[in-house]
C-alpha positions in Angstrom: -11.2 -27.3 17.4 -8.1 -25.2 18.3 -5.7 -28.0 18.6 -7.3 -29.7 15.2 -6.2 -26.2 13.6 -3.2 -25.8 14.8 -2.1 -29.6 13.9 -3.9 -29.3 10.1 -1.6 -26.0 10.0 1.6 -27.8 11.2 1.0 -30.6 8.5 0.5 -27.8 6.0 3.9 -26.8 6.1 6.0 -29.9 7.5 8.3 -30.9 4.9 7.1 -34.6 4.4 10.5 -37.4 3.2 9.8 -40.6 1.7 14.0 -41.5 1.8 15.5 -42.1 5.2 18.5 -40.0 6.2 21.4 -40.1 8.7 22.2 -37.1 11.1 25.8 -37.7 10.0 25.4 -36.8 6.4 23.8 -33.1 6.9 27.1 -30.7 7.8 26.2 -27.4 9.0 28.4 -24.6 7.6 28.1 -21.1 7.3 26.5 -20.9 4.0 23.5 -23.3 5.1 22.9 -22.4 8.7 22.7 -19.7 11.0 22.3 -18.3 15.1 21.7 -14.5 15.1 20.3 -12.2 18.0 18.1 -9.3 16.8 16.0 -6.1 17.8 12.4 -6.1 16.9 10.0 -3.1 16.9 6.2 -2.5 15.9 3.1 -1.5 16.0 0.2 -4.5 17.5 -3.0 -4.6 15.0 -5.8 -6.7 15.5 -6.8 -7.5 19.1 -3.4 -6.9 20.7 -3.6 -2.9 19.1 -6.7 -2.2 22.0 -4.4 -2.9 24.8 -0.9 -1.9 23.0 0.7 0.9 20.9 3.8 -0.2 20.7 6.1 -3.3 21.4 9.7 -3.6 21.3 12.0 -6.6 22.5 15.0 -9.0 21.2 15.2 -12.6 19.9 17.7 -15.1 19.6 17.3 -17.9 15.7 18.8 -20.3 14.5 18.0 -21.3 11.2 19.0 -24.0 8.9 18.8 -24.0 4.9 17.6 -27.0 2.8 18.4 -25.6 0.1 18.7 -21.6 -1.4 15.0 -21.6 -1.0 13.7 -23.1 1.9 14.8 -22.5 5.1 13.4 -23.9 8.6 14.4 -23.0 11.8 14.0 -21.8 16.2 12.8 -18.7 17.4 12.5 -17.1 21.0 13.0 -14.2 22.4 11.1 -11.4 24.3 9.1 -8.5 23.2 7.0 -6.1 25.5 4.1 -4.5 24.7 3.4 -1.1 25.7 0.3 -0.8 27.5 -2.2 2.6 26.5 -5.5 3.3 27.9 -4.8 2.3 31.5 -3.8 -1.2 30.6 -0.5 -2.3 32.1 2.3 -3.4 30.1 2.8 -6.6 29.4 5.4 -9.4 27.7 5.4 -12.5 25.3 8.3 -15.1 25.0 7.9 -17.5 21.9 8.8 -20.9 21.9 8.3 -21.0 17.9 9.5 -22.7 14.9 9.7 -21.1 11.6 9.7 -21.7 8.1 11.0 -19.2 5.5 11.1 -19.1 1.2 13.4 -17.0 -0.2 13.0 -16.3 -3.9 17.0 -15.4 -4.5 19.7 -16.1 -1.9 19.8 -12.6 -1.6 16.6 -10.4 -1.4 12.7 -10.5 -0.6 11.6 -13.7 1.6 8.2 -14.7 3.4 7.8 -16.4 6.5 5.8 -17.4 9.6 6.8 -18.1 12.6 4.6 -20.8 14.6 4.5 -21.4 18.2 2.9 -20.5 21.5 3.4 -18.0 23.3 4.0 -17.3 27.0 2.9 -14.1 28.9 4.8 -12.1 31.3 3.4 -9.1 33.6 0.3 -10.1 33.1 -2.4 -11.6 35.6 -3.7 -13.9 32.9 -0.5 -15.9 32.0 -2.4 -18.3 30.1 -0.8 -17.7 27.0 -1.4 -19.5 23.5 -0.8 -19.6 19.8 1.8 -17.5 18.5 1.7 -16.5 14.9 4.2 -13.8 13.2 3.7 -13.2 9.5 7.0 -12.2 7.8 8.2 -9.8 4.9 11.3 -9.1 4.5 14.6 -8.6 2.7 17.9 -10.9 3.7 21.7 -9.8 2.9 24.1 -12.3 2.7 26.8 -9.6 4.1 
């Protein structure tokens, strides 16, 4: 049932072509693609806030623009979670892609990452699906 979610949720936002395109015609400059490194910081909810208060790590997209809009892209990084109540501390590095909207080339966008996610320190290394909701405000500058 998980894996029939996960593919109905991949469909859901896969940009679907009818036209067939070379690699050779799409040229990546600047002002439609981009590889940044970042800090992340915040507070678990959910299930993850019982064993966490706190997580804080670093990851490494690249992004490419369609058009001033839509914007698809890689994510990875790691972030560790700050273990509270006698619960060790613990790690996840994505393996995600992402897909963002941005309502002017320069302010508010929404977007999800989508992946799975590996643990580290952690007995249970099973891992699994890796979701990150996104808010947020982008500056061309």
């Amino acid at each position: 049932m998980k894996k029939l979610f996960l593919v109905a949720f991949l469909l859901g936002f896969a940009p679907i072509f009818a036209q067939e395109t070379d690699i050779e015609d799409v040229e990546l400059t600047p002002d439609n693609s981009w590889l940044k490194l970042g800090l992340t910081a915040g507070v678990p909810i959910g299930d993850a806030n019982d064993a966490s208060s706190f997580a804080f790590g670093a990851d490494l997209r690249g992004q490419y623009l369609f058009n001033p809009n839509i914007a698809i892209g890689l994510a990875s990084g790691y972030t560790h979670y700050f273990g509270k109540d006698n619960i060790d501390d613990f790690g996840v590095i994505p393996a995600a892609g992402f897909f963002r909207y941005y309502f002017t080339p320069d302010g508010l966008f929404l977007g999800v990452d989508l992946g799975y996610g590996f643990l580290a320190n952690i007995d249970n290394n099973d891992g699994g699906l890796y979701v990150n909701p996104q808010i947020g405000y982008h500056n061309r500058d």
